[in-house]
N, C-alpha and C positions, 0 to 999 in steps of 0.2 A: 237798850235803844227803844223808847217809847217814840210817841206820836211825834213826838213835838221833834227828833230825829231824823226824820222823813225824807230829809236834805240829804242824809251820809247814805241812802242808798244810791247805789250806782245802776242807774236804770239806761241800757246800750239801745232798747228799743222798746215800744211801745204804739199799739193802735187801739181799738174795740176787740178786737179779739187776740192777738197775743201778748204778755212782755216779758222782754227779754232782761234778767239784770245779770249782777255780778255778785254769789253766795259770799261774803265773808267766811277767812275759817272759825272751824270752833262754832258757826252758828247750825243750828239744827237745821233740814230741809223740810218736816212739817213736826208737831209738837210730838213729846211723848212722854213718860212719867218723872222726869227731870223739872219740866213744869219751864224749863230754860225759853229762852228767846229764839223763835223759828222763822223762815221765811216766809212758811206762806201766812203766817199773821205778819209779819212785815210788810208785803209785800200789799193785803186788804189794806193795812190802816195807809198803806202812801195813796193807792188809788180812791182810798176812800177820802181822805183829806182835800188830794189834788183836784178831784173829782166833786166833791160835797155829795156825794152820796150815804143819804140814810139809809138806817136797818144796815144788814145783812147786804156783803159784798161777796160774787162769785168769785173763786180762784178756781182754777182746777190743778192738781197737783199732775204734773205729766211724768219725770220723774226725777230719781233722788242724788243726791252727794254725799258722801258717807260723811260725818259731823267735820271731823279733824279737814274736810279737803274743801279748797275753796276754787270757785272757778263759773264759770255761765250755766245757766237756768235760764229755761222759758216752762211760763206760767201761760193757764189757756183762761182767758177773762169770760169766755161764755160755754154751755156745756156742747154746744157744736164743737166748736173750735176743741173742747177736752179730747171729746172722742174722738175725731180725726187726726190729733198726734198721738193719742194713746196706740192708734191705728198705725201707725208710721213708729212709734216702740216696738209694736207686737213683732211689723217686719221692713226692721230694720232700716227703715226711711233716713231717721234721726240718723246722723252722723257724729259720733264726740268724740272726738282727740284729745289727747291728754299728755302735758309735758312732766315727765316723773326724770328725780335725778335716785340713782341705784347706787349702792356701794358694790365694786367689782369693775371690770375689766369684761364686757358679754366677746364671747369668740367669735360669735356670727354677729356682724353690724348690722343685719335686719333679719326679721324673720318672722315665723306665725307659731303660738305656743297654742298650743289644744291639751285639754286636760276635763276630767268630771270635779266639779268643785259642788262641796254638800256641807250645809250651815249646820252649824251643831248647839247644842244647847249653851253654854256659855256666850255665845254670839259671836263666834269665829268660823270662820269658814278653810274646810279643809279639803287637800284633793281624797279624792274617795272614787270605786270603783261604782257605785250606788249615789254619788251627784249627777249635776247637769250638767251639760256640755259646755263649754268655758272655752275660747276663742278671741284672742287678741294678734293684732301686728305690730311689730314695735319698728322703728329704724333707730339706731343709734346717729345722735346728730354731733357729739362730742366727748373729748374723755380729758380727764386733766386729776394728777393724784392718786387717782384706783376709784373716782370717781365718773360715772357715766350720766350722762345726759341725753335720756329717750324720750321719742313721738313713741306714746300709741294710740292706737284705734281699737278702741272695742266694736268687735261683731257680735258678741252676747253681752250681756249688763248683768252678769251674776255677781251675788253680796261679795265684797271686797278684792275683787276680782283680780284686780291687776295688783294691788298688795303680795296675794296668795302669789297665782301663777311667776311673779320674779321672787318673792322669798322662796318658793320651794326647789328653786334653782340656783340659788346660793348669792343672789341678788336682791336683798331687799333693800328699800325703799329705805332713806334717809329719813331720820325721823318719825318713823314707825312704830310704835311702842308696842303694838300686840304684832306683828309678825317679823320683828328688826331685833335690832341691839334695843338697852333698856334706855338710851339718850334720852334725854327729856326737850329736844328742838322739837319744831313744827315740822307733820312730814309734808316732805317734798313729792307731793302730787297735785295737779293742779287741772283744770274741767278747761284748757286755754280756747277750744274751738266745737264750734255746736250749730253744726247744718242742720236745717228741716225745711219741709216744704208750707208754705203759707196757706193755714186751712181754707182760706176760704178763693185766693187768689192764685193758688198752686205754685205761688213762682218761688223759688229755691232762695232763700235765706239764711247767709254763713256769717256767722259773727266771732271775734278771735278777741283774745285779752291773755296780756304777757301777767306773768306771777311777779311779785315783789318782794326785796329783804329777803332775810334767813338764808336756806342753800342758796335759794334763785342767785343771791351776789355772786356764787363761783363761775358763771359764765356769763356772759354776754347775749344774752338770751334771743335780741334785735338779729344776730349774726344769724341766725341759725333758721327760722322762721317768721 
């Protein structure tokens, strides 16, 4: 997706200082030695085109989606605006929900998993007595097949988090290749809702976007949220 693409980004909101868009999956959230196509060079050359601004364009990266998972990001366009969500990450201002569908059957249709989760060299993350503290809520919003259909909400953002915390419970994630079956579908996790507080106006800003194709067609997704 070069410049001239600018068009297929899905930008939900936009001022001077933040925007909001929609990560494609499979795309990176900032570059790494892949050398592959990332957001936040996406996201410079759209304000840069849309804008005509030369040189160098601010992004600030606030923060990430693991590559395979697609779903809402906001990007900070000035470095006030960076630091003051960065601020609201450190404690927990940001709010992100996430619509994941699990293979299983969960016994409790809602609840809070707490676990220490610790990134290991290969670049997987494992629970561990010597990780960091790992806090999610899920509710279950449907079940159909041995398949379930969960909200969560992360209260900590540790590497691959909600991946880990349902495989290690004998739920994982559809589509998952490092902690699932060896399937080769898209997993089904998705970034669908992303509250923060407006750096510079304070007022509470929640934006929401349903997933499409692959699992997401087993349910009816509109019903549920």
């Amino acid at each position: 997706m070069g410049v001239g693409n600018m068009s297929k980004l899905n930008v939900l909101y936009e001022d001077n200082h933040v925007i909001v868009v929609e990560k494609p999956v499979n795309v990176l959230s900032q570059a790494d030695s892949t050398k592959d196509i990332d957001m936040l060079t996406l996201v410079k050359e759209y304000i840069k085109e849309k804008y005509h601004k030369p040189g160098n364009v601010y992004l600030g990266l606030v923060h990430r989606l693991d590559r395979p998972v697609g779903g809402i990001m906001v990007f900070a366009r000035t470095s006030k605006a960076a630091s003051r969500l960065s601020e609201q990450v450190r404690t927990n201002k940001i709010e992100k929900v996430y619509l994941a569908i699990v293979k299983g059957i969960l016994k409790e249709k809602e609840g809070t998993f707490k676990d220490k989760i610790k990134k290991i060299e290969n670049g997987n993350s494992i629970i561990a007595e010597d990780g960091k503290e790992a806090i999610l809520n899920y509710q279950v919003l449907s079940e159909k097949e041995g398949l379930s259909l969960v909200k969560v909400k992360l209260i900590t953002g540790r590497h691959h988090q909600i991946r880990v915390q349902f495989s290690s419970r004998g739920y994982p994630l559809c589509g998952d290749q490092r902690y699932g079956d060896e399937d080769k579908t898209q997993i089904a996790l998705y970034a669908y809702e992303l509250s923060f507080y407006h750096p510079t106006t304070k007022e509470k800003l929640t934006f929401t976007l349903l997933p499409k194709g692959n699992w997401w067609t087993e349910f009816t997704l509109s019903k549920y949220v």
